[in-house]
C-alpha positions as CSV (number, residue, x, y, z in Angstrom):
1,X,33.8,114.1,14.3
2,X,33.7,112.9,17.8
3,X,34.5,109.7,19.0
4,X,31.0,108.4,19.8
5,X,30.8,108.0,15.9
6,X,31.7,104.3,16.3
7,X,28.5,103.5,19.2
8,X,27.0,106.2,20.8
9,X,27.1,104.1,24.2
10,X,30.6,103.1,23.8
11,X,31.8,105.9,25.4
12,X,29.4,105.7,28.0
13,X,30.5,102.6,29.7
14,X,34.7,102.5,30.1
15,X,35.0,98.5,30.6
16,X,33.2,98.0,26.8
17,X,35.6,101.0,25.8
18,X,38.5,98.9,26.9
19,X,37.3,96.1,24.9
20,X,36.1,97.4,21.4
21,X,39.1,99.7,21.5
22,X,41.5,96.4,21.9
23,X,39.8,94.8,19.5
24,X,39.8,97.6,17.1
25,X,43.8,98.0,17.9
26,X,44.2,94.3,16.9
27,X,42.4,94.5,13.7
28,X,44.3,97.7,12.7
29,X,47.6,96.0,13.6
30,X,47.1,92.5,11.2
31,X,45.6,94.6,8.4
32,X,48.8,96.9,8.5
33,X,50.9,93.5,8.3
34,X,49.8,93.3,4.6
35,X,51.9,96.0,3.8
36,X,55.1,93.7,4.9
37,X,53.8,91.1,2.9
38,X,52.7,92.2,-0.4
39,X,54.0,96.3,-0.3
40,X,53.5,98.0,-3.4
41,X,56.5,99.7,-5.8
42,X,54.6,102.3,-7.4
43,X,55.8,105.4,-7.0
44,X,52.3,107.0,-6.1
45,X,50.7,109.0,-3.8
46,X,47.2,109.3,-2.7
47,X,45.5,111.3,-0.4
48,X,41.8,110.7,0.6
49,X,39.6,113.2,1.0
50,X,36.2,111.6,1.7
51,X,33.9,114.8,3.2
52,X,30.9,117.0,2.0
53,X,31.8,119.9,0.2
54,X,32.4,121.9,2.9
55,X,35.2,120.0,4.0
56,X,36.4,118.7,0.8
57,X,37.2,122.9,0.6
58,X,38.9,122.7,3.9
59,X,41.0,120.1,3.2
60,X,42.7,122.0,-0.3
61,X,45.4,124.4,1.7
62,X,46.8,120.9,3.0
63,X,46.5,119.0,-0.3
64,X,48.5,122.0,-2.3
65,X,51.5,121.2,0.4
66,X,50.9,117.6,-0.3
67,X,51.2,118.1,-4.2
68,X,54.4,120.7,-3.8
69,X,56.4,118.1,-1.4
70,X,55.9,115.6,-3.7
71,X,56.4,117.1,-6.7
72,X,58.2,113.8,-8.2
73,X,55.9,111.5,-7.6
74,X,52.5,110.5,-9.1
75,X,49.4,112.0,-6.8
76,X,45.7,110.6,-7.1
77,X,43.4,112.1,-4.9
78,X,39.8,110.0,-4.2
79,X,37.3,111.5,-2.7
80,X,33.3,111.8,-3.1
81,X,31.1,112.5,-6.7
82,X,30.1,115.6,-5.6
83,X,33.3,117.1,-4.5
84,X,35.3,116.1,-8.1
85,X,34.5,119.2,-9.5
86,X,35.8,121.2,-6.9
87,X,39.1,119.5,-6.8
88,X,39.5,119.0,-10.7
89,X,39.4,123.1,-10.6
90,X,42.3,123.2,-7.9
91,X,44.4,120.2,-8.9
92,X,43.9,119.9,-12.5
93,X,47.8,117.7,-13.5
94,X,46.2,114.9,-10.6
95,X,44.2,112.4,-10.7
96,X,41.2,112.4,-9.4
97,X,39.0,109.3,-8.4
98,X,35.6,108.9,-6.5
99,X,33.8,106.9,-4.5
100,X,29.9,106.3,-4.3
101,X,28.5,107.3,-1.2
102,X,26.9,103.4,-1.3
103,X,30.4,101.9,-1.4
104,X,30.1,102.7,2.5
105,X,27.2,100.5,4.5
106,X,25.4,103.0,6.2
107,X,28.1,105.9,5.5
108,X,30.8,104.2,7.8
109,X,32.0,100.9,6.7
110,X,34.0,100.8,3.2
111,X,32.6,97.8,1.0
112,X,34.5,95.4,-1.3
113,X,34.1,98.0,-4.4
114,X,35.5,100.8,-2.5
115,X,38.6,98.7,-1.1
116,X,39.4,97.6,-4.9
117,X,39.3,101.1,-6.3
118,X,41.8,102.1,-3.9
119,X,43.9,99.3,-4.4
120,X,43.9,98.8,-7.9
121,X,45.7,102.5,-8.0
122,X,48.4,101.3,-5.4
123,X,50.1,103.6,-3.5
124,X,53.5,104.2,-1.5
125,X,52.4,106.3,0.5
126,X,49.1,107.3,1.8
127,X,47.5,110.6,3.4
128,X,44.3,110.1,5.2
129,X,42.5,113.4,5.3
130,X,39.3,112.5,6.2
131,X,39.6,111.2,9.5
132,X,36.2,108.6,10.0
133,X,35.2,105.0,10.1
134,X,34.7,105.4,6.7
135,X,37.8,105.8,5.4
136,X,40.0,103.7,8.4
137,X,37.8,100.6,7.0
138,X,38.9,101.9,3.6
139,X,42.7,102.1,4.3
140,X,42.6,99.3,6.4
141,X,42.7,97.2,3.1
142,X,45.6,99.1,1.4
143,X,49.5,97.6,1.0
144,X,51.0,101.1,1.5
145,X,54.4,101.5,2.8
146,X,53.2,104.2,4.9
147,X,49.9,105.8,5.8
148,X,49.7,109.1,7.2
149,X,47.0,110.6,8.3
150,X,44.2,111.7,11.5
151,X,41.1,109.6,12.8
152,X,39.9,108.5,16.0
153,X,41.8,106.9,18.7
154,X,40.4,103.7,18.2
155,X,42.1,103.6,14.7
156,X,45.7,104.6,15.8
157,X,47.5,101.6,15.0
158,X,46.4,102.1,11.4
159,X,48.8,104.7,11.1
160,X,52.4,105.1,10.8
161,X,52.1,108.9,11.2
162,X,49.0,109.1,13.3
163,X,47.4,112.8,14.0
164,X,44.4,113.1,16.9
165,X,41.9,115.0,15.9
166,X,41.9,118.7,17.4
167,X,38.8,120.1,19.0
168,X,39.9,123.6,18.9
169,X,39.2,125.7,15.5
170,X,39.8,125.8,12.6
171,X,39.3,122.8,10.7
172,X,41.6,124.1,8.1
173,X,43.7,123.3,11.0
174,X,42.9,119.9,11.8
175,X,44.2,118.7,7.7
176,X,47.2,120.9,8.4
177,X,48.3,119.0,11.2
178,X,48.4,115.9,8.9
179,X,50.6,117.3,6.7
180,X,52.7,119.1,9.1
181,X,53.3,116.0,10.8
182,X,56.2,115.2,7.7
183,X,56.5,118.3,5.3
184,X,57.8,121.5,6.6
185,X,55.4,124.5,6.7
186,X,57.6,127.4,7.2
187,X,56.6,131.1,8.3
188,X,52.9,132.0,8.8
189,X,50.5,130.1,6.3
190,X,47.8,132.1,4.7
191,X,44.0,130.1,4.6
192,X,42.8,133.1,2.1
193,X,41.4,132.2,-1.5
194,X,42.3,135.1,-3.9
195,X,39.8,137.5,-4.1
196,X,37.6,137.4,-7.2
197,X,35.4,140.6,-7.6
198,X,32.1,139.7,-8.9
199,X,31.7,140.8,-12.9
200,X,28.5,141.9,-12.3
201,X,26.3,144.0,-9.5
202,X,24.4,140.5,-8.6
203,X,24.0,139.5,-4.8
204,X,22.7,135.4,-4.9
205,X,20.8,133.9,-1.7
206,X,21.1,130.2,-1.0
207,X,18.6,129.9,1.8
208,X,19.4,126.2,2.1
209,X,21.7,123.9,4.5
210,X,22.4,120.3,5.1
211,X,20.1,119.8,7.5
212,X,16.9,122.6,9.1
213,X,18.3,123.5,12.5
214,X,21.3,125.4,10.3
215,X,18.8,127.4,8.4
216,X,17.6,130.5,9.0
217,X,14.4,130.2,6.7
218,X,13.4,130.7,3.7
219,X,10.4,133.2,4.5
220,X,13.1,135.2,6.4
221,X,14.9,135.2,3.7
222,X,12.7,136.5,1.2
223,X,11.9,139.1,3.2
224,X,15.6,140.1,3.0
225,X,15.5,139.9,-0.2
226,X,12.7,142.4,-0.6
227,X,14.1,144.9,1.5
228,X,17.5,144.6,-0.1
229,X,15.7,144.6,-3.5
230,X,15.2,148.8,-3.4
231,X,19.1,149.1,-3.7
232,X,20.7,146.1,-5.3
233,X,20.3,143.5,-7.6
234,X,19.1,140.0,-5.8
235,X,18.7,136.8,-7.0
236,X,17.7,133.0,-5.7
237,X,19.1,130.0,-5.9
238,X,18.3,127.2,-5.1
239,X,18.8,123.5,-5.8
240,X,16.0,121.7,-8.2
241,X,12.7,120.7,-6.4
242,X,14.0,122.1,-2.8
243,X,11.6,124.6,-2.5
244,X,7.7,124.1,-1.6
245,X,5.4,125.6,-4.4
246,X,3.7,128.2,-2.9
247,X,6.7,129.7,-1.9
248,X,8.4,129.1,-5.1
249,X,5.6,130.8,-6.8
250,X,6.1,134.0,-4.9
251,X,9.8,134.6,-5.4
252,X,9.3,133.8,-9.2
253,X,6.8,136.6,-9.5
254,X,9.6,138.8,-7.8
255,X,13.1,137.7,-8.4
256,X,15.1,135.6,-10.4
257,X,15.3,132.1,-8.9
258,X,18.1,129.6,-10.5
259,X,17.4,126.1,-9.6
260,X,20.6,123.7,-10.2
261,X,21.1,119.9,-10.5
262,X,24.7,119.7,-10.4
263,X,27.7,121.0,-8.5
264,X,29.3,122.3,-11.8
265,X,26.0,124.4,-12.6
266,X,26.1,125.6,-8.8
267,X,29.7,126.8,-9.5
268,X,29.3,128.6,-12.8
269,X,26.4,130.4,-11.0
270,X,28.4,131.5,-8.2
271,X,31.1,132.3,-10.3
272,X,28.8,135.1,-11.3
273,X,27.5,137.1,-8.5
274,X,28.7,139.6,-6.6
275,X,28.1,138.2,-3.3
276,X,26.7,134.9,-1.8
277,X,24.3,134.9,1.0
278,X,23.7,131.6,2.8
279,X,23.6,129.6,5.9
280,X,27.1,127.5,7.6
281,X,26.4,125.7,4.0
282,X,28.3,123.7,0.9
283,X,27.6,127.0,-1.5
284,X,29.4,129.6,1.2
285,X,32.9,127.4,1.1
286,X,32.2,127.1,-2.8
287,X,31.7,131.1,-3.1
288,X,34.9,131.4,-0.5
289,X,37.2,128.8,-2.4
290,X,36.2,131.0,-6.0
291,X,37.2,134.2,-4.3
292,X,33.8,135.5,-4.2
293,X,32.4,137.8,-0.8
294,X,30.2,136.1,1.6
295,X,27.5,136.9,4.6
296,X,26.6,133.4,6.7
297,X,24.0,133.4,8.9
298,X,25.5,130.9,11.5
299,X,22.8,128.9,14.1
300,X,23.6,125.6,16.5
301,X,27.4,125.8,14.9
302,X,30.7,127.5,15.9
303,X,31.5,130.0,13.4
304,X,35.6,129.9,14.3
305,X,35.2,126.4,13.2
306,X,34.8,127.1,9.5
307,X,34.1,130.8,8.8
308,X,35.9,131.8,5.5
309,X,39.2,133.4,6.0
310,X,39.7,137.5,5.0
311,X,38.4,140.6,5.0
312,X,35.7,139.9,2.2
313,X,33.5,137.6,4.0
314,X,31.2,138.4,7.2
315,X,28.8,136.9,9.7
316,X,25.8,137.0,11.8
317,X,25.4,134.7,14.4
318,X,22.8,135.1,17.2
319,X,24.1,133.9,20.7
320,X,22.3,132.3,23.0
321,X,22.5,130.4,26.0
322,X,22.9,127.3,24.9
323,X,25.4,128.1,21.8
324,X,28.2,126.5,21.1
325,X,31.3,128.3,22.6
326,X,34.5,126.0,23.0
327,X,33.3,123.5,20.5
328,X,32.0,123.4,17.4
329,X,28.4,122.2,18.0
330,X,25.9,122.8,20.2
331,X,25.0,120.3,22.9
332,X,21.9,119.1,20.8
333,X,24.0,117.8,18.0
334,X,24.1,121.1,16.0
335,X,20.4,121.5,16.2
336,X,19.4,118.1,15.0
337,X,17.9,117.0,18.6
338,X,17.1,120.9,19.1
339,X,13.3,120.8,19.9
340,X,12.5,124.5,18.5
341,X,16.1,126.1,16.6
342,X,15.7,129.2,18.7
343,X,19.2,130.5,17.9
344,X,18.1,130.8,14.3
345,X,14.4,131.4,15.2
346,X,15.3,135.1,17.4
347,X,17.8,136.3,14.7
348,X,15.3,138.9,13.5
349,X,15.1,140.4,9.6
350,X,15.9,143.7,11.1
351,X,19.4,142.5,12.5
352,X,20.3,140.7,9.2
353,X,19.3,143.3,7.4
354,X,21.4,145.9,9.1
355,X,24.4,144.0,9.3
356,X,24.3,143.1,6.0
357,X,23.8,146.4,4.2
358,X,27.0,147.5,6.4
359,X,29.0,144.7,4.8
360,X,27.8,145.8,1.5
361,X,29.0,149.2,1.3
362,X,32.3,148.3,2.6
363,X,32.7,145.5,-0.4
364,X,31.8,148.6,-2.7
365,X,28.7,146.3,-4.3
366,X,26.4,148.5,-6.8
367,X,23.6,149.5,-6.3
368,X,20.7,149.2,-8.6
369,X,20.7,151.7,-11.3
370,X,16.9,152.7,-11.0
C-alpha cells in the first residue's frame, strides 16, 4: 500500500501533491461534519476489513482485541465475499457482512450500494483496518461518532484516531497499531495460530499465486512432487480450470489433483493435509490461520512482511540482487513490471527439494508405507 495508489504521478511532482492533498483534506473534513449533524445512537461497532485473503488473515489478531474490548457492545465486521468464510470460523457470535468487489469503480472508489450497506448497520464507532481508497471513500459516507483506523496521508482528516501506515514488517503489525492506538495490549503479544497436526500423512501443493512473478511454476513443481513422491504421500490442488491441459493430464496420471471452486471447499481440503506447499499465496495464510505446517517459496516479496509466525512453518527464498530487502516489494512492483522473474526462475528443484525434506523430518510427517 504505498501512497502512489491515488496517481502514480502525484508523487512525482510536489506542487500537484500540495493541491490534491488539500483538496482531499477538505473533502475528508465536510464529510466528517455529518457525524455532528445526524450521529448515530446505536450501540455498534464495526470494523472493516476490505483485503484478499491474505490480509483478511492478518488483520484477525487485531480484530480478537477489537471483539474482547468491546465485549458490551454489538460488532459487525464487513469485509469481501471471499474472505466471509474465513472470518465466520474466527468470529462466529459477530456479524458478518460483505461487499462485492464491483461496489468499488475500478477497486478504489466505494459506490452508492457500498456506502448504504454500511450505513444502514450504523455504527458508533468505527475501526478501519484496511487502510485504501477503497474503504476512505467508504467511510467517508458514515455518521460515526468516531472512526479509528490507518490509510494514507491524504485521508488523515477522515480519522479521529488516525494510524500511518508502517513500512517496516510485519503486517500483523501494521492492524495492531490500529487497535493499540485506544485498547491496551499488555505484555508480549503472540501472532501464532494453534498448531493443528495433520490427521493424515498428506503433504498438498498449491503451485498457484495472485499474480505469475510470485510463482515458482508449476513444472517445478511437479517435479517436486515426483521426487518427494518415493517417501510421502503428495497431492495437488488447485483451483477449477487454473491449470493448462496438458499439464493437468500428466499430474492426473500421477497424483491426486483436487480442483476447488470455493473458499469453504479450499478450507476443508486444507484442513486435511499434513502440510501445505505453496508460493507467498491466499492458501499458505489459510493453512497458517488452521494451524496446519507450511513451506513458501517466496520470489519479488519480503518474506518478514508476512511469513507465518512459529516454528511449524518454513521458507525458501532465493536472493538476488535486486530483492526486496527493507521493504516489502521489489523495485519492479513485486514482479509485475519484472521482465524475466529471475528470483523465482534460479531457485533450482535441487535447493527446494533439500530444504524441504529437512523441514519434513523435523515436523515428524510419515512417510509412505510402501
Amino acid at each position: 500500500m504505498s501512497q502512489t495508489e491515488i496517481l502514480p504521478f502525484v508523487e512525482k511532482f510536489y506542487p500537484l501533491k500540495i493541491f490534491v492533498k488539500s483538496f482531499i483534506w477538505s473533502y475528508c473534513k465536510i464529510s466528517r461534519l455529518r457525524s455532528f449533524f445526524k450521529s448515530t445512537d446505536v450501540n455498534r461497532i464495526i470494523v472493516i476489513s476490505l483485503h484478499k485473503i491474505g490480509d483478511s488473515i492478518f488483520t484477525i489478531h487485531a480484530i480478537k482485541k477489537i471483539v474482547e474490548y468491546h465485549n458490551d457492545k454489538s460488532i459487525s465486521l464487513i469485509c469481501f465475499p471471499e474472505a466471509k468464510p474465513i472470518f465466520q470460523m474466527s468470529f462466529p457470535s459477530i456479524d458478518i457482512l460483505t461487499i462485492p468487489h464491483n461496489y468499488f469503480w475500478k477497486n478504489r472508489i466505494a459506490n452508492h450500494s457500498a456506502k448504504k450497506i454500511l450505513n444502514e448497520v450504523g455504527a458508533e464507532i468505527i475501526y478501519d483496518l484496511t487502510g485504501t481508497i477503497a474503504s476512505a471513500t467508504l467511510i467517508a459516507s458514515s455518521y460515526s461518532k468516531k472512526i479509528i483506523g490507518m490509510n494514507l496521508e491524504y485521508f488523515k482528516p477522515l480519522y479521529d484516531n488516525y494510524s500511518p501506515l508502517r513500512k517496516t514488517p510485519h503486517l500483523i503489525d501494521m492492524y495492531m497499531d490500529v487497535v493499540k492506538m485506544v485498547i491496551p495490549v499488555e505484555g508480549d503479544f503472540s501472532f501464532e495460530f494453534t498448531h493443528v497436526p495433520g490427521e493424515t500423512q498428506k503433504i498438498l501443493i498449491h503451485p498457484h499465486a495472485g499474480w505469475q512473478a510470485k510463482e515458482w511454476g508449476i513444472k517445478k513443481y511437479y517435479e517436486l512432487a515426483q521426487r518427494l513422491s518415493s517417501q510421502y504421500e503428495v497431492e495437488f490442488i488447485t483451483e477449477v480450470d487454473s491449470l493448462h491441459a496438458d499439464i493437468k493430464k500428466e499430474i492426473q496420471e500421477n497424483f491426486k489433483l483436487t480442483e476447488t471452486s470455493t473458499i469453504e471447499s479450499l478450507i476443508e481440503n486444507i484442513k486435511d493435509c499434513s502440510v501445505l506447499i505453496g508460493n507467498d499465496s491466499g492458501p499458505i495464510y489459510i493453512a497458517n490461520f488452521l494451524g496446519k505446517s507450511t513451506f513458501t517459496i517466496y520470489g519479488p516479496t519480503n518474506p518478514e512482511y508476512s511469513k507465518p509466525f512459529g516454528k511449524h512453518h518454513a521458507e525458501i527464498h532465493q536472493g538476488i540482487s535486486c530483492s526486496p530487502i527493507n521493504t516489502q516489494y521489489c523495485f519492479t512492483d513485486a514482479g509485475r513490471k519484472c521482465p524475466d522473474y529471475v528470483c523465482m526462475n534460479s531457485l533450482s528443484t535441487d535447493k527446494v527439494y533439500n530444504t524441504l525434506v529437512d523441514f519434513l523430518i523435523k515436523e515428524k510427517v510419515p512417510k509412505r508405507i510402501l
